[in-house]
C-alpha positions in Angstrom: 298.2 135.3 154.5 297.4 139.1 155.7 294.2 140.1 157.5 293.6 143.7 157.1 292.1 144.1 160.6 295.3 143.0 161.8 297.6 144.9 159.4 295.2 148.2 160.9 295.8 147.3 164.5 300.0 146.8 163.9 299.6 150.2 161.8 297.4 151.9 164.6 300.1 150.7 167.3 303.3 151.7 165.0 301.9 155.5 165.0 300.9 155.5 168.6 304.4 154.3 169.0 306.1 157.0 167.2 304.0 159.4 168.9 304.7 158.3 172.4 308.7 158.1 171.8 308.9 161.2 170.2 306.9 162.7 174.1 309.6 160.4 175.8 312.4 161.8 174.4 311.0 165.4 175.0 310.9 164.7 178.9 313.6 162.5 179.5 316.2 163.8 176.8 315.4 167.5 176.1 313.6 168.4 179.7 310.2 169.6 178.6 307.7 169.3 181.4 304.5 167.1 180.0 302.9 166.0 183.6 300.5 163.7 182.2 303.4 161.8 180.1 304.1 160.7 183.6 300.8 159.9 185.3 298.5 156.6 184.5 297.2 157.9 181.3 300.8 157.8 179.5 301.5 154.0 181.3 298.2 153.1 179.9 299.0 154.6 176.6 302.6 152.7 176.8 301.3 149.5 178.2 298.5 149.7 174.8 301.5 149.7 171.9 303.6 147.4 173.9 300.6 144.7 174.7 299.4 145.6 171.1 302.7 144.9 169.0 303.4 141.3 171.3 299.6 140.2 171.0 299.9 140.7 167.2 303.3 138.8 167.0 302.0 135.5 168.7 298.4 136.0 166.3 300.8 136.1 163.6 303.3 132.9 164.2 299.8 130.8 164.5 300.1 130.9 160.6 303.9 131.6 159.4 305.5 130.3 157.0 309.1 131.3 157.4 309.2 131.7 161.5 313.3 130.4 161.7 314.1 133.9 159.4 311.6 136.2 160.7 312.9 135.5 164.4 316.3 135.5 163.2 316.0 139.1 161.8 313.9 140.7 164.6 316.6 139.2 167.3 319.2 140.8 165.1 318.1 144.1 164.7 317.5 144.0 168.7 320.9 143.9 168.9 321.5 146.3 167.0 319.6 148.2 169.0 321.4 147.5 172.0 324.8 148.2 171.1 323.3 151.4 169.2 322.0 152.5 172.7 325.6 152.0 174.6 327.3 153.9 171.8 325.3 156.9 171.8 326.0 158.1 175.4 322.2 159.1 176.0 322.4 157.4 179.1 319.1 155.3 177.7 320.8 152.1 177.2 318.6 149.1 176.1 318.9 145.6 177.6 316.8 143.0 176.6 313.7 145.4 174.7 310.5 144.2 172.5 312.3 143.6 169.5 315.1 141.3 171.3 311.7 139.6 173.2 309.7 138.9 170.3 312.5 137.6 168.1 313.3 134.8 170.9 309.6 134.4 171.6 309.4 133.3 167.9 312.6 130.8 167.8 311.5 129.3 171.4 307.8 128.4 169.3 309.2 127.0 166.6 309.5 123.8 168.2 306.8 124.0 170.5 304.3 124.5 167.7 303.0 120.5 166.9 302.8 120.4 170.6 300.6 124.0 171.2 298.6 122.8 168.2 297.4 119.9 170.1 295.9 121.8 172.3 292.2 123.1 172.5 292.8 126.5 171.5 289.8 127.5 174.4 291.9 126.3 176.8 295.2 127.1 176.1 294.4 131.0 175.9 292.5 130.8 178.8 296.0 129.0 180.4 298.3 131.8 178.9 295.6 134.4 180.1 295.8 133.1 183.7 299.7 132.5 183.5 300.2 136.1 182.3 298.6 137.5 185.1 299.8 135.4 187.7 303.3 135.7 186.3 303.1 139.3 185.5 305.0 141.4 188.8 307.7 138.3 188.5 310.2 141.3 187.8 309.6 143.3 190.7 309.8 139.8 192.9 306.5 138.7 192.9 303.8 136.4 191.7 300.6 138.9 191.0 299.5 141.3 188.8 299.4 144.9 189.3 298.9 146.3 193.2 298.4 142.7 193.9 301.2 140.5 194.9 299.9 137.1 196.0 303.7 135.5 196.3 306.6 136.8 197.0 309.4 134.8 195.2 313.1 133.8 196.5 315.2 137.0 196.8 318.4 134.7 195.8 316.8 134.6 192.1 317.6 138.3 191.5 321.0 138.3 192.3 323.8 141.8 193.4 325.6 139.7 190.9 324.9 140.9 187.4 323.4 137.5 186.0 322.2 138.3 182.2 320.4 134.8 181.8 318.1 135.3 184.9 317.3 138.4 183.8 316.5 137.4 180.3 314.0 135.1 181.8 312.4 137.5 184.1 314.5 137.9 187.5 316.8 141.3 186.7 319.5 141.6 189.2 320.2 144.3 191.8 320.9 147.3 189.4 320.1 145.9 186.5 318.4 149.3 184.3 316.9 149.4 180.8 314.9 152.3 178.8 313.0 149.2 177.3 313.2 145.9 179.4 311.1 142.6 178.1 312.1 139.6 179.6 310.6 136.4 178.6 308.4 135.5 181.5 305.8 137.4 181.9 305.3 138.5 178.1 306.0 134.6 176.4 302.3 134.2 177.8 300.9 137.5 176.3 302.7 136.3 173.5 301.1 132.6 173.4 297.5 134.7 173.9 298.1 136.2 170.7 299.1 132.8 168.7 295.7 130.9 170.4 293.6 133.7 169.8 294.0 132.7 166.1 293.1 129.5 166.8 289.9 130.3 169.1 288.6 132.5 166.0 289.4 129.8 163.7 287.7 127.2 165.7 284.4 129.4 165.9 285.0 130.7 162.0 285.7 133.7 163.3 288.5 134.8 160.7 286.4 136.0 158.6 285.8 139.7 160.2 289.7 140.3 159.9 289.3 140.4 156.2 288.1 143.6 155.6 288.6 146.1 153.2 291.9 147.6 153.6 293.4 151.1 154.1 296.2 151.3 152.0 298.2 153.8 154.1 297.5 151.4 157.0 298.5 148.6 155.4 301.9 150.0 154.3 302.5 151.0 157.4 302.2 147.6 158.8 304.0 146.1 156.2 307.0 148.1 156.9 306.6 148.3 160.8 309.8 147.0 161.6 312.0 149.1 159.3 309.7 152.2 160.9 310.8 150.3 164.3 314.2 150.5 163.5 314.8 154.1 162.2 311.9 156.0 163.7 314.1 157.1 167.0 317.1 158.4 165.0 314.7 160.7 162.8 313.1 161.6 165.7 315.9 162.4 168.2 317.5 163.8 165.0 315.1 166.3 164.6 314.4 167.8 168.3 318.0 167.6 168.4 318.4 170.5 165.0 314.9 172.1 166.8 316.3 172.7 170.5 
């Protein structure tokens, strides 16, 4: 099932993407000065494709039919990633990024499904809404959301001792660095916003006004998004490389 709405807003994000790594790797690989890459416009503009492409993810496991392969693939090709990153001395490696995130997001779901399904779909975004935001500083130490921290959590949990699994989950040790870092907790509940939001339209028969008329270049963008994912850095890097 495809809803061109959604296929437009994956596209949209995909290009945005492209855009904003090709600026990254201007300023942090290649030295050009772009101030505002750095001020709250560009974390805005970062914080958009990242919330964008995870949102869509979790809409889209509400309805898949072949979840086990599709988070099989996207966790592979984050590892990929990874190694690719400690190869290439860029001194950019990537721990734990979106693509490793959304591919384990999508396996942990798989048997939580009958059980999220049970649930009015009202109430379980407005749960993953409020867990999100509660949850969402947990890598800097605290329970909050942006400037404010309401608790600040044990100090044991991120560990001088490099401990991969904590960090997976959300509590990076002392050190710890990543050009693209997703742990599980905070996003898993942006993630489960996404897969109730179907749900809450469906419920109200909402669905409808994501079946509009498609734009093909849109569409083909989104059906490809993860091969873009995959290769768009290379060309890119590839080319400012042969231009500076």
């Amino acid at each position: 099932m495809r809803y061109s709405i959604i296929d437009d807003l994956r596209a949209l994000a995909i290009i945005n993407m492209v855009i904003y790594h090709t600026l990254f790797d201007l300023v942090y690989i290649f030295g050009v000065n772009i101030r505002w890459f750095n001020s709250s416009i560009g974390f805005i503009w970062e914080q958009y494709i990242c919330w964008s492409f995870i949102l869509i993810a979790g809409f889209c496991q509400s309805f898949a039919k072949k979840s086990l392969k599709e988070g099989l693939i996207v966790s592979f090709w984050g590892l990929i990633i990874s190694l690719f990153t400690y190869l290439v001395p860029l001194g950019m490696n990537i721990n734990f990024g979106v693509l490793t995130f959304i591919g384990l997001a999508i396996l942990v779901t798989i048997p939580l499904k009958k059980i999220y399904n049970k649930i009015n779909p009202v109430l379980g975004i407005s749960i993953a809404i409020f867990l999100f935001i509660i949850f969402r500083n947990i890598n800097y130490g605290y329970l909050g959301f942006g400037d404010f921290n309401l608790f600040k959590l044990p100090s044991s949990l991120y560990s001088v001792e490099p401990n991969w699994i904590l960090t997976l989950i959300g509590f990076p040790f002392q050190g710890f660095s990543s050009a693209d870092y997703f742990s599980f907790f905070p996003w898993y509940f942006l993630f489960l916003t996404g897969y109730f939001l179907y749900f809450v339209l469906k419920k109200y028969k909402k669905l409808v006004y994501l079946k509009s008329k498609p734009f093909p270049v849109l569409t083909f963008i989104s059906e490809h998004s993860l091969l873009i994912y995959i290769l768009h850095q290379p060309i890119i890097f590839g080319i400012l490389y042969l231009l500076f």
